[in-house]
N, C-alpha and C positions, 0 to 999 in steps of 0.2 A: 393676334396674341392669344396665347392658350391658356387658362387659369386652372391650376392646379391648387386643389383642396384638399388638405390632409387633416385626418381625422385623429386624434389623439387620442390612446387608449390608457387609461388607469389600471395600473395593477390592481388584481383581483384581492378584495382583501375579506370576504368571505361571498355567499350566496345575497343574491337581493330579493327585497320583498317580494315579486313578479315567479319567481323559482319557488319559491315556497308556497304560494298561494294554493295551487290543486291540494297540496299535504294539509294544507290549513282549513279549506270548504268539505275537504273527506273528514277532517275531524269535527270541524262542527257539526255535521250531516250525522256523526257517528254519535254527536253527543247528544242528537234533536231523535234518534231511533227509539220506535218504541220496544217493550220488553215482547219476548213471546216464551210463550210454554210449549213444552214439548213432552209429550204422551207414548211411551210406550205401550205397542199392545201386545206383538207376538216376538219369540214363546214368553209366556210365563216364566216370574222368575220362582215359581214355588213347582216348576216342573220339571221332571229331571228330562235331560238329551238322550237317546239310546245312540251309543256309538257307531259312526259310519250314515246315519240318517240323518239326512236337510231336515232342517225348521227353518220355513220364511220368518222373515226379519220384516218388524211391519212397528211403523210409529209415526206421527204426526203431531204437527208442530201447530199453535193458533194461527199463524201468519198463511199456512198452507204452503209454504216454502218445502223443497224436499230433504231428505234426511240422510244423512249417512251415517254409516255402521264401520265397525272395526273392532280388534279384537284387542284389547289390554293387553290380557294373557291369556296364553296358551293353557290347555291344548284341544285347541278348535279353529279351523279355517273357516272363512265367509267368502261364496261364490255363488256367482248369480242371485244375488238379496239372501241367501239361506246359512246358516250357522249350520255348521256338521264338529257336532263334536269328538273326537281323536283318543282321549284315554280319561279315567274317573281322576279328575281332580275340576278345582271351582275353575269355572271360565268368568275371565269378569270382560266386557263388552262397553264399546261407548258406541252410544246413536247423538248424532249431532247432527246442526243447522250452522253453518259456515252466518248467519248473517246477510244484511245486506242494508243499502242506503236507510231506508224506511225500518228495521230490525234489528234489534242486538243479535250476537250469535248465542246457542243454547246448546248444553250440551246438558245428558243424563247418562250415569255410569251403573251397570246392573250385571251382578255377581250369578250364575247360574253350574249348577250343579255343584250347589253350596254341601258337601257331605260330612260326617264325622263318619269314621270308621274305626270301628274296635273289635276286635276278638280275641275267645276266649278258647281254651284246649280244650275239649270235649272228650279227648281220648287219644288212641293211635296203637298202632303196631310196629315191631321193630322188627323189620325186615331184613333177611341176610344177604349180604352183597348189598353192589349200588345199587339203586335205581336206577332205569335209563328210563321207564316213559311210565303212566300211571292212567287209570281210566276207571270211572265209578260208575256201574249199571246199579241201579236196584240197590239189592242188599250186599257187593260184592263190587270188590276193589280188584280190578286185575293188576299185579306187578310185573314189571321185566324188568328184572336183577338182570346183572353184568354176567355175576357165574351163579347164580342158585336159580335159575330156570323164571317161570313160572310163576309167581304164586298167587294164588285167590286168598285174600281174605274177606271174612266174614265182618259185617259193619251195619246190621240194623240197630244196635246197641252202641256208637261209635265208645264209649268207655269201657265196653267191654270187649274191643275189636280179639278175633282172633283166626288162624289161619284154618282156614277151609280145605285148599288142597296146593300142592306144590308138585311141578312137574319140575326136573334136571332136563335141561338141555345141552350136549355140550360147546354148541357155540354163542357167543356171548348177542346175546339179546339188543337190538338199537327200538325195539318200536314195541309197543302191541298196540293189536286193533280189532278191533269185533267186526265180522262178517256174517252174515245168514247164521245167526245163532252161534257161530264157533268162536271161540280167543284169540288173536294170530298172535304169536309173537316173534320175535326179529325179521329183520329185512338179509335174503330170502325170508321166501316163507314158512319159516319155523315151525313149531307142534300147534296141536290145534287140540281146544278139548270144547266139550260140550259147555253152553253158555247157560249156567242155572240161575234162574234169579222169580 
């Protein structure tokens, strides 16, 4: 004779206690953790970033747990532990500690290259034609206008700017550039005059 035993199964009418448990001892485990602090050190936030240049990223936490970093906002990327900041506006950053059984998680949020920017007109000249490119040596502004050539102006006084010399060229100017003391302007390479400054 064979006996045959069936097991009867209950519809499942939520989760049992046994299923919850792990979720239950991670939270009390979370609520027995102690607090930690978290120290930033590098960079400073009263220091400004030169753009295109790493700064290590450097902060520790009491527990000795390690730290992570990241970037709020832009505009600054984080690679290989180093903040490189991207263009002049505030970067604001978080360095955080994820936590663990024995620790809360902590995090600290810090604003860098916090700037106001204001200006004011000090002067100017009003140049004929467009502009296509501009370039400030010394006491003297080179222009490359579209069709009026050339021109130098004069700018150790910027409110009393005024024009120094104006060469016509007749094709229309895309660049200047300073070479071995001379002016270049347009691409070819255009007139050239003596660099006085």
């Amino acid at each position: 004779m064979y006996l045959t035993l069936k097991r009867s199964v209950a519809p499942r009418r939520g989760l049992r206690w046994w299923a919850v448990l792990p979720i239950l001892l991670v939270a009390w485990a979370r609520l027995q953790a102690a607090t930690q602090t978290l120290s930033w050190i590098s960079p400073a936030e009263d220091r400004p970033l030169i753009w295109g240049r790493a700064y290590p990223l450097m902060a520790q936490t009491s527990s000795g747990l390690p730290v992570t970093f990241r970037v709020l906002s832009s505009p600054a990327f984080i690679v290989d532990g180093a903040v490189t900041a991207t263009n002049a506006d505030t970067i604001t950053q978080v360095a955080e500690q994820a936590g663990s059984l024995q620790f809360d998680l902590v995090s600290l949020t810090r604003s860098l290259n916090q700037t106001t920017l204001s200006s004011m007109r000090r002067g100017g000249y009003e140049t004929s034609g467009s502009a296509c490119a501009v370039q400030v040596v010394g006491k003297l502004t080179y222009v490359a206008a579209d069709t009026a050539g050339l021109q130098l102006i004069e700018v150790s006084d910027p409110a009393k700017a005024r024009e120094d010399r104006r060469l016509r060229q007749p094709r229309v100017g895309a660049g200047v550039r300073l070479e071995g003391g001379r002016a270049q302007r347009g691409l070819p390479a255009g007139c050239c005059v003596p660099n006085r400054h």
